[in-house]
PLY file of the C-alpha trace (Angstrom):
ply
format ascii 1.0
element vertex 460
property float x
property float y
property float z
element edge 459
property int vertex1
property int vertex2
end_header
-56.32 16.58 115.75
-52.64 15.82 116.45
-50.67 12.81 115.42
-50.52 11.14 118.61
-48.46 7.88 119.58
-51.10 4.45 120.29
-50.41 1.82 122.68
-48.33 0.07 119.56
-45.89 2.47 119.46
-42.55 1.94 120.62
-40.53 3.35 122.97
-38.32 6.29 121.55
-35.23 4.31 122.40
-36.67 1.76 120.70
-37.29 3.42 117.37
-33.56 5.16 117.85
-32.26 1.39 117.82
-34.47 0.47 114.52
-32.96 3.18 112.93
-29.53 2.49 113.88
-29.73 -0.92 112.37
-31.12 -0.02 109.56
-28.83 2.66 109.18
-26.04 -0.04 109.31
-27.32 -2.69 106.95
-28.03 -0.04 104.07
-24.29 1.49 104.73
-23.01 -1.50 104.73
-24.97 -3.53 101.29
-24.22 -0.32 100.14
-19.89 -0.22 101.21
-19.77 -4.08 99.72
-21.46 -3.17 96.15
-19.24 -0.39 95.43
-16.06 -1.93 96.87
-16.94 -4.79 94.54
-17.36 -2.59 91.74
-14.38 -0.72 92.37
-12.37 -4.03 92.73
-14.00 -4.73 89.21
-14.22 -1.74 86.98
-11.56 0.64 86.16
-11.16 4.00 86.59
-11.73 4.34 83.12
-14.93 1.89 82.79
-16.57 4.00 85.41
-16.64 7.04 83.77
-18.37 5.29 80.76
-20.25 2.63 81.90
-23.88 3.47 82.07
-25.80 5.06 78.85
-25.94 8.16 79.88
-22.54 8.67 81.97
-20.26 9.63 79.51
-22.63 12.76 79.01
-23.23 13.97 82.24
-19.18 13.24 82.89
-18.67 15.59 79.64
-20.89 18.71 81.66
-19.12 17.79 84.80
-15.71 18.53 83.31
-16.59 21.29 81.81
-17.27 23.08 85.16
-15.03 21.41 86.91
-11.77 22.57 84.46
-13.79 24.89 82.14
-15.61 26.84 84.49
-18.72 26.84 82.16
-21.48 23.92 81.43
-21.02 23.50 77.38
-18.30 23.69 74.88
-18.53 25.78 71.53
-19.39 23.18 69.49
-22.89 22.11 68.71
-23.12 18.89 70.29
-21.82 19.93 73.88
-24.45 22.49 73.66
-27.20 19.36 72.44
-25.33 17.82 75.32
-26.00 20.43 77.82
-29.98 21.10 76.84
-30.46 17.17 77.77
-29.10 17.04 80.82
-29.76 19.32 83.51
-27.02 20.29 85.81
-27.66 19.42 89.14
-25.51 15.70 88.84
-22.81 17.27 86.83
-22.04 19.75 89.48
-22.01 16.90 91.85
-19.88 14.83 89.75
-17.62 18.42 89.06
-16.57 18.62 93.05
-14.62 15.54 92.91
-13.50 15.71 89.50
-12.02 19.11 90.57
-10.42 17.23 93.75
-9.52 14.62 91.60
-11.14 12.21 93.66
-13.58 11.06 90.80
-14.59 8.44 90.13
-14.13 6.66 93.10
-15.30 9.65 95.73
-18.48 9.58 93.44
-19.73 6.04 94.13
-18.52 6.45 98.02
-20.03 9.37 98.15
-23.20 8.24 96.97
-23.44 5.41 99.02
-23.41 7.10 101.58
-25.99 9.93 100.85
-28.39 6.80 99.51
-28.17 4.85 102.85
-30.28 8.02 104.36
-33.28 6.35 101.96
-33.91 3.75 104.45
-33.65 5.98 107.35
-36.55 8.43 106.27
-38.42 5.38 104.59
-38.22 3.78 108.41
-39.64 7.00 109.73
-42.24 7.44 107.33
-43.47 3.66 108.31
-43.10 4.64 111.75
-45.39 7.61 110.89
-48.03 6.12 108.90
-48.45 3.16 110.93
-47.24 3.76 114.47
-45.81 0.14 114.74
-42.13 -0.74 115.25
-42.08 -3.58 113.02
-43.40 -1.67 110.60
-40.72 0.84 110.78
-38.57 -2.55 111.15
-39.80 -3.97 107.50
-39.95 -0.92 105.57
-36.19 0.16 106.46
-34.86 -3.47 105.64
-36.63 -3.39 102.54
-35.17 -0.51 101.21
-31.52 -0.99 103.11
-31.19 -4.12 101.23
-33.20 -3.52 97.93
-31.01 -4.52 94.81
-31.78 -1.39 93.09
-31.13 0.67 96.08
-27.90 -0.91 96.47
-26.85 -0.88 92.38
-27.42 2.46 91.88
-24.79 3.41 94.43
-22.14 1.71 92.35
-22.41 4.11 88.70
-22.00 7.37 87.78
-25.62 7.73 86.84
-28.45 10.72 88.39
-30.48 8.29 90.31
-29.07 8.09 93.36
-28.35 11.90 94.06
-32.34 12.22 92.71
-33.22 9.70 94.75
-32.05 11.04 97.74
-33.40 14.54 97.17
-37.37 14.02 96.11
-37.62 11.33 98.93
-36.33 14.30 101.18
-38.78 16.48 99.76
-41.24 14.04 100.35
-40.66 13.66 103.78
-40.01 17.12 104.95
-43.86 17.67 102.89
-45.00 15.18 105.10
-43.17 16.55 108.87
-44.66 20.07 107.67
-48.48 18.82 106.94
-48.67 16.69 110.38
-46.80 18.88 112.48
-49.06 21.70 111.11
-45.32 23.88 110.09
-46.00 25.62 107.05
-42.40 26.65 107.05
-41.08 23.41 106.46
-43.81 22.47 103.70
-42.41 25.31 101.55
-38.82 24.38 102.83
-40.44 20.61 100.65
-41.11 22.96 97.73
-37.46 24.21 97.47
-36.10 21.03 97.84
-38.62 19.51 94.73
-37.34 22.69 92.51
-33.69 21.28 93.43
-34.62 18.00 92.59
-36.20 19.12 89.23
-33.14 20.51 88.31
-30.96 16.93 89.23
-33.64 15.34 86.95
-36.65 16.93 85.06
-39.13 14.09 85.49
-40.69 17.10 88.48
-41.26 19.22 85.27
-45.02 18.96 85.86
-44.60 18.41 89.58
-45.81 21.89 91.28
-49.15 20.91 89.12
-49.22 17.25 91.04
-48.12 18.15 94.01
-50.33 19.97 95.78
-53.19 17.04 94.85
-50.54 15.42 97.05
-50.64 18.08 99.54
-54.75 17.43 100.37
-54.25 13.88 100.54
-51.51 13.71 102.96
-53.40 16.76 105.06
-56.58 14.04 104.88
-53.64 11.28 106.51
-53.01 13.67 109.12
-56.56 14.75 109.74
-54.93 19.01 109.08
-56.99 21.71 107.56
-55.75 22.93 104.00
-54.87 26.22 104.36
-54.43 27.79 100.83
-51.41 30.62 101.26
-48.93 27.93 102.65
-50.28 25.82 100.39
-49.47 28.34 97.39
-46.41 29.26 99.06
-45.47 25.84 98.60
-46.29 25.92 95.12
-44.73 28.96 94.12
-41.59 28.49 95.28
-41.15 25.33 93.38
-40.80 27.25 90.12
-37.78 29.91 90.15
-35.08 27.19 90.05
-36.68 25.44 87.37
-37.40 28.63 85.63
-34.40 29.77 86.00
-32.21 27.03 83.86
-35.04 27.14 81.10
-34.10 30.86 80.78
-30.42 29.81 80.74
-31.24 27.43 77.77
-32.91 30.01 76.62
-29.75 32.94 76.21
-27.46 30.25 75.38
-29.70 28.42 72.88
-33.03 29.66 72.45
-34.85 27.06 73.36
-36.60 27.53 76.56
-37.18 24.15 78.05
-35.92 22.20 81.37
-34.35 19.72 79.10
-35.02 18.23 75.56
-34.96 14.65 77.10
-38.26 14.60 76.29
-37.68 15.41 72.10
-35.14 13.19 72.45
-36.86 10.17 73.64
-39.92 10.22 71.68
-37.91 10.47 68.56
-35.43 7.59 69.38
-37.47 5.56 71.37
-41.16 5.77 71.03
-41.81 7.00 67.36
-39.48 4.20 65.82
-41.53 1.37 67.34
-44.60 2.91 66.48
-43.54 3.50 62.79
-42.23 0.24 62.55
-45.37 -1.16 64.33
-47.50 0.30 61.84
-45.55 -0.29 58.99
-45.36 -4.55 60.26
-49.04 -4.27 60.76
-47.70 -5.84 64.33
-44.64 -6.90 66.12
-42.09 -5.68 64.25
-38.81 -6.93 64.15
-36.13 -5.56 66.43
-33.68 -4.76 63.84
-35.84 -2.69 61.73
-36.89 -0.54 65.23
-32.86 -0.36 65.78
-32.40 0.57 62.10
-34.99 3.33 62.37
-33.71 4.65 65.52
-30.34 4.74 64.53
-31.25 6.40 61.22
-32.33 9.57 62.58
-29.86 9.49 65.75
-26.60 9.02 63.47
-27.97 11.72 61.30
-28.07 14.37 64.15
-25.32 13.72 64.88
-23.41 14.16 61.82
-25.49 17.96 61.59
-24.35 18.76 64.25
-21.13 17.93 64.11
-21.36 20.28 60.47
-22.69 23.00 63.04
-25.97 22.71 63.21
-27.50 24.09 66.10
-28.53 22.01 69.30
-31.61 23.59 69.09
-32.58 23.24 65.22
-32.00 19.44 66.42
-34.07 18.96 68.85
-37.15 21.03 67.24
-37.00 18.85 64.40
-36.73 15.53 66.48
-40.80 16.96 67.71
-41.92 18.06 64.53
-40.31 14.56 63.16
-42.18 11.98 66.27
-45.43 14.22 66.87
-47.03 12.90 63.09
-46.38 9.47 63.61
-47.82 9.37 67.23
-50.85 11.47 66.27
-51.62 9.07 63.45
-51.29 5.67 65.54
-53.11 6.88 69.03
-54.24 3.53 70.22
-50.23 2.15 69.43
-48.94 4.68 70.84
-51.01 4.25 74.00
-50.29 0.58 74.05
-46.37 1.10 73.60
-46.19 3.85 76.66
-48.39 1.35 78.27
-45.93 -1.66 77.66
-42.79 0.35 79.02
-44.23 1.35 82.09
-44.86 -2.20 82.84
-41.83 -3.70 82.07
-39.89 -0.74 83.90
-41.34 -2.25 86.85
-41.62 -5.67 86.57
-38.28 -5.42 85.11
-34.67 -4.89 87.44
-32.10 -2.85 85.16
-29.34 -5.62 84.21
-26.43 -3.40 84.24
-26.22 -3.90 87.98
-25.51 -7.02 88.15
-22.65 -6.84 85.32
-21.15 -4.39 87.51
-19.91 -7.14 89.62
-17.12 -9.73 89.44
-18.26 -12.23 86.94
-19.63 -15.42 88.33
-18.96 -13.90 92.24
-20.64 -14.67 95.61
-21.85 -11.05 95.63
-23.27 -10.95 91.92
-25.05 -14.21 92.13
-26.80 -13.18 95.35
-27.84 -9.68 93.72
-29.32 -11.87 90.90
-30.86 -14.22 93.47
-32.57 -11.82 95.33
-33.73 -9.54 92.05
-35.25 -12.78 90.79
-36.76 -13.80 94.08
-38.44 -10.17 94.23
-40.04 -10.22 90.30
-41.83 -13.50 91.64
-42.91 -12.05 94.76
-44.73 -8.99 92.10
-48.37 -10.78 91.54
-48.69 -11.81 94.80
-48.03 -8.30 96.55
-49.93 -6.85 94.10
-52.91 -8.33 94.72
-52.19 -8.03 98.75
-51.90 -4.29 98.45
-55.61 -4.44 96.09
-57.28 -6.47 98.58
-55.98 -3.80 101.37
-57.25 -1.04 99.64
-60.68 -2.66 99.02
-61.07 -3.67 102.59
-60.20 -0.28 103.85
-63.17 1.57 101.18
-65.63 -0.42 102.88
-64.77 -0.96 106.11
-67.78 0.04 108.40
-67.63 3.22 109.69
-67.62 2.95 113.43
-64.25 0.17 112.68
-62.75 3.96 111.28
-60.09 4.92 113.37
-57.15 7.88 113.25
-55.19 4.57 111.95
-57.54 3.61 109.00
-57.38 7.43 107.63
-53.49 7.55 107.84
-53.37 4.12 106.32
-56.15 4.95 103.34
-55.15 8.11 102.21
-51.32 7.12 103.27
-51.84 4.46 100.75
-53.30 7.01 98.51
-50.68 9.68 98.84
-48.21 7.08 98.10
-49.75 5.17 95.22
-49.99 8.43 93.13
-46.68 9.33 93.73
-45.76 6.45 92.31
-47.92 6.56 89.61
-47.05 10.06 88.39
-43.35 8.62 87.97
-44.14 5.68 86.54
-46.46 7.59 83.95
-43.02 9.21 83.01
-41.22 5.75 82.58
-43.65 4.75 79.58
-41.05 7.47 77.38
-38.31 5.13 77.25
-37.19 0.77 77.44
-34.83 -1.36 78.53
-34.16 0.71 81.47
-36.14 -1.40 84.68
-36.32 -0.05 87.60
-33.62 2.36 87.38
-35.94 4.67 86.57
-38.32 3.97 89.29
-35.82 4.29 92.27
-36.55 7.97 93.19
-40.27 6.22 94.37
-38.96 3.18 95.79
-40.00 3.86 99.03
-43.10 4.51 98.15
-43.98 0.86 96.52
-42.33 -0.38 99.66
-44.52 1.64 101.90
-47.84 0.92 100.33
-46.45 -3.13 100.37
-46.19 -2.36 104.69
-49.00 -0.45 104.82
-51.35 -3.08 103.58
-49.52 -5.72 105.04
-50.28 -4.23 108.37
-53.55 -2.96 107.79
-55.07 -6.23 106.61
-52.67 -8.28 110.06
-54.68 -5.76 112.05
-58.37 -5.90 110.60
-57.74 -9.67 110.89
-57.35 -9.93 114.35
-59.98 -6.88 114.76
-62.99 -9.73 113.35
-61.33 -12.31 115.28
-61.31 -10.00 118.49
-64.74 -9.50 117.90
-66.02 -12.80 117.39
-64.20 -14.35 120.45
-65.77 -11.73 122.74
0 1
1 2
2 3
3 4
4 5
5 6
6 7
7 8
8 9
9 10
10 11
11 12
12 13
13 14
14 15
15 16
16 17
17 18
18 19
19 20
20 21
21 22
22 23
23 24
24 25
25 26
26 27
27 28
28 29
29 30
30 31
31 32
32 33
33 34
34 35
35 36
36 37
37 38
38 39
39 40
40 41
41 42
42 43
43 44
44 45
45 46
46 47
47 48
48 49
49 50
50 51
51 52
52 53
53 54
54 55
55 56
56 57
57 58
58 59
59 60
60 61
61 62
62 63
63 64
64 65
65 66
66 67
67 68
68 69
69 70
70 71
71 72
72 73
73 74
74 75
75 76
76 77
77 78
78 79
79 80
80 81
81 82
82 83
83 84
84 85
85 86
86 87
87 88
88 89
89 90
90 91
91 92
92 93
93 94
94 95
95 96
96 97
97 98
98 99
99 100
100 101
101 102
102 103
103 104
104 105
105 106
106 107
107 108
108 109
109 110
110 111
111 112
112 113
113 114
114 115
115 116
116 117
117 118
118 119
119 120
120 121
121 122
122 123
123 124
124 125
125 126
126 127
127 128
128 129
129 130
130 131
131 132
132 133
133 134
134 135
135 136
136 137
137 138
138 139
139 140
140 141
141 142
142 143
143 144
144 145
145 146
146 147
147 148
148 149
149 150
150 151
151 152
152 153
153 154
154 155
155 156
156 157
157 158
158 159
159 160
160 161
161 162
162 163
163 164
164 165
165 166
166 167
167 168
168 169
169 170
170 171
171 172
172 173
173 174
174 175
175 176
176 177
177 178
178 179
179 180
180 181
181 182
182 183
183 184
184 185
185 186
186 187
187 188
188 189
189 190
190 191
191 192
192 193
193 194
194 195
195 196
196 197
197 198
198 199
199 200
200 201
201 202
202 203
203 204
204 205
205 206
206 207
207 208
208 209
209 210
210 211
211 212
212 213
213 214
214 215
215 216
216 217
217 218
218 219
219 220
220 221
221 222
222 223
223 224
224 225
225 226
226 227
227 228
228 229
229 230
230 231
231 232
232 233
233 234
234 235
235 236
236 237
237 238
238 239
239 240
240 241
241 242
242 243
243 244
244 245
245 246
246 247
247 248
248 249
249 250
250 251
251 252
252 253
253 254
254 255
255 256
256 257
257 258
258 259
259 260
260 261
261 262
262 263
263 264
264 265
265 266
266 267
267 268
268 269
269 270
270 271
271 272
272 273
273 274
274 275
275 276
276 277
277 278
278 279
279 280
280 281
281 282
282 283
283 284
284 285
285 286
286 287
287 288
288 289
289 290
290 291
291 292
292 293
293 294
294 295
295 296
296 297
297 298
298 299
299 300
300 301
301 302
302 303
303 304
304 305
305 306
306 307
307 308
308 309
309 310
310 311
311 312
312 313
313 314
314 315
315 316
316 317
317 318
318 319
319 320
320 321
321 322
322 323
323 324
324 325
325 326
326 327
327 328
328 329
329 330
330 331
331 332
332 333
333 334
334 335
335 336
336 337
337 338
338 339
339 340
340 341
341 342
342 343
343 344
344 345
345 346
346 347
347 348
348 349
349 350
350 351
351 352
352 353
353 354
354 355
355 356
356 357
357 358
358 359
359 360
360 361
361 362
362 363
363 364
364 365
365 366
366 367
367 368
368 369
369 370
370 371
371 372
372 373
373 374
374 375
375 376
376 377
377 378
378 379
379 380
380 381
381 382
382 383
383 384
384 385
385 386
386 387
387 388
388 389
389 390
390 391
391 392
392 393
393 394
394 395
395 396
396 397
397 398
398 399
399 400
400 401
401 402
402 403
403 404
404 405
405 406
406 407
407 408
408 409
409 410
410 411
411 412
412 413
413 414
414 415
415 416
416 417
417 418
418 419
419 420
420 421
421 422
422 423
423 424
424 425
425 426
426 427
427 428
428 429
429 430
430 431
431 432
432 433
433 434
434 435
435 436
436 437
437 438
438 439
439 440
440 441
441 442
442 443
443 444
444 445
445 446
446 447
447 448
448 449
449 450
450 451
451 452
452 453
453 454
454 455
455 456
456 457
457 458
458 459
């Protein structure tokens, strides 16, 4: 059965207008933040401001001026196996133009004021209502993480822009019944993986995703686009884990992972154990910075990158094998306070004390309130769309159920990922934004409609 347009659906002209206005609210949140920042920070500031900017401005200079990715010394090469290199060959362009870092953050806000756009259109989709389409574009225009990560020289935006692109051309290809632009999905996700490696285990998740959305769209799986869309997720991927490989000999996507276990999870675990509870936040700092100040100075004797990083696993891997249930708890912990949690370097981005930073901090405080309550909206939505009876089942319950679905375990499967590292907020959950903001619509509208479905019902 096709996706058809219902009786609720607007106009085309009318949808055109949406996402026009839209389009000009997220540009233009977007244009304020960064001119504020600009006005703020210097030159100099930018370049170093978030934690991990100075090392993905270190690759980006190297291409830009070097012509190759790490410097003969072992920790540009430790450098170079953490980050992958699809943000330091943005960055590289307009360092080699010398238009960083300025270009960067304009450059970004505009790519990053598309996210609305194709969040609007996937409402749109899903839900066949202009308002809905309405909501979910105004959400994410004026969503303080959206906006903040416009305004540093940090992977999330460029990320950002490219999964939920993948996302949506996955979706156009599955309802439209185009194969061709399905796989053109899977490209785009093996370019993503190689901005950021959180889609390391993505060609395994995503075609769970595929059924789901083919179950929204009421579309027959058929299994050779379907592996087709699979497949050509991996030779990007593959491809810079055999570069790690000649240069290194460690063949990986990135040793993030190493990394953050052995800084971040294994010290609060040890420290855990060792407290026999909450243990103070020194000794986790003094444990952390213990093993991180001594790779450092190895490598800076000429150790090899990769002799680091193999002994950061064999190092964390004991201690989290011998404290499961902590272990368990602590992942559990960061994943909920990465999204309860908005990342506070945002809002220090901005003139101290100014109109524009204590409306950021408004609104970021306004929306952690707002968490329990939509929360419990989008459970009662589900719940109410499992049992609704089956001759209430329309074309607009399954898009909105397994919509709902589709959406919830793409957010999950990032916010799994978040549970590796702290402190960090919602940063890390921005890629996926538009997904919580989706399944917030979705059962917003859902429950409006069954609503006045039982009151139609009882009137008549």
């Amino acid at each position: 059965m096709h996706e058809t347009t219902d009786a609720a659906g607007p106009p085309r002209r009318l949808l055109v207008w949406i996402l026009v206005a839209v389009g000009l609210v997220a540009l233009l949140a977007r244009g304020v933040f960064v001119a504020q920042v600009l006005s703020h920070l210097s030159a100099e500031q930018l370049l170093d401001y978030g934690p991990d900017t100075a090392q993905y401005v270190h690759l980006a200079r190297n291409l830009a001026f070097d012509g190759r990715y790490a410097q003969n010394d072992p920790t540009s090469h430790y450098t170079a196996l953490l980050r992958t290199p699809g943000y330091p060959a943005f960055v590289a362009i307009f360092l080699r133009l010398h238009w960083a870092p300025a270009s960067v953050l304009v450059a970004q806000a505009a790519m990053a004021s598309c996210i609305p756009l194709i969040t609007a259109l996937l409402a749109w989709a899903l839900l066949r209502s202009r308002l809905a389409a309405l909501a979910a574009g105004m959400a994410s225009a004026l969503s303080p993480t959206g906006v903040g990560v416009t305004g540093i020289v940090l992977v999330e935006a460029l990320f950002g822009v490219a999964f939920l692109l993948g996302f949506g051309l996955l979706y156009l290809g599955i309802a439209a019944d185009r194969w061709r632009l399905a796989c053109t999905a899977g490209v785009v996700f093996g370019v993503a993986a190689l901005i950021k490696p959180t889609l390391l285990f993505w060609p395994v998740i995503s075609p769970v995703l595929w059924f789901v959305l083919a179950r929204a769209t009421d579309r027959t799986v058929r299994w050779k686009p379907l592996l087709l869309f699979v497949v050509v997720q991996l030779p990007i991927p593959l491809a810079w884990c055999t570069h790690n490989y000649a240069t290194d000999g460690f063949f990986a996507l990135s040793s993030v992972g190493p990394q953050s276990l052995r800084y971040h999870i294994a010290p609060r675990v040890e420290e855990w154990a060792r407290a026999g509870g909450m243990p103070r936040a020194d000794a986790v700092i003094r444990n952390r910075d213990t093993a991180k100040l001594r790779d450092e100075a190895e490598m800076a004797a000429g150790s090899p990158a990769a002799d680091i990083i193999r002994r950061q696993t064999e190092e964390s891997t004991p201690i989290l094998r011998a404290n499961p249930r902590l272990t368990a708890r602590l992942w559990l912990a960061n994943i909920i306070e990465n999204i309860r949690e908005t990342w506070p370097h945002f809002s220090t981005q901005l003139p101290e004390g100014s109109l524009s930073q204590r409306g950021w901090e408004r609104l970021s405080r306004a929306l952690v309130r707002l968490q329990k309550p939509l929360l419990l909206l989008v459970v009662v939505a589900m719940l109410e769309l499992l049992v609704r009876p089956r001759r209430r089942r329309s074309d607009a319950w399954r898009r909105q159920l397994y919509g709902l679905l589709a959406l919830a375990g793409t957010y999950g499967y990032f916010a799994f990922f978040t549970g590796i590292s702290y402190w960090q907020g919602s940063r890390l959950l921005y890629p996926v934004e538009f997904a919580l903001i989706l399944i917030v619509v979705i059962a917003t509208v859902s429950l409006a409609r069954s609503a006045r479905a039982a009151i139609s019902s009882q009137s008549s």
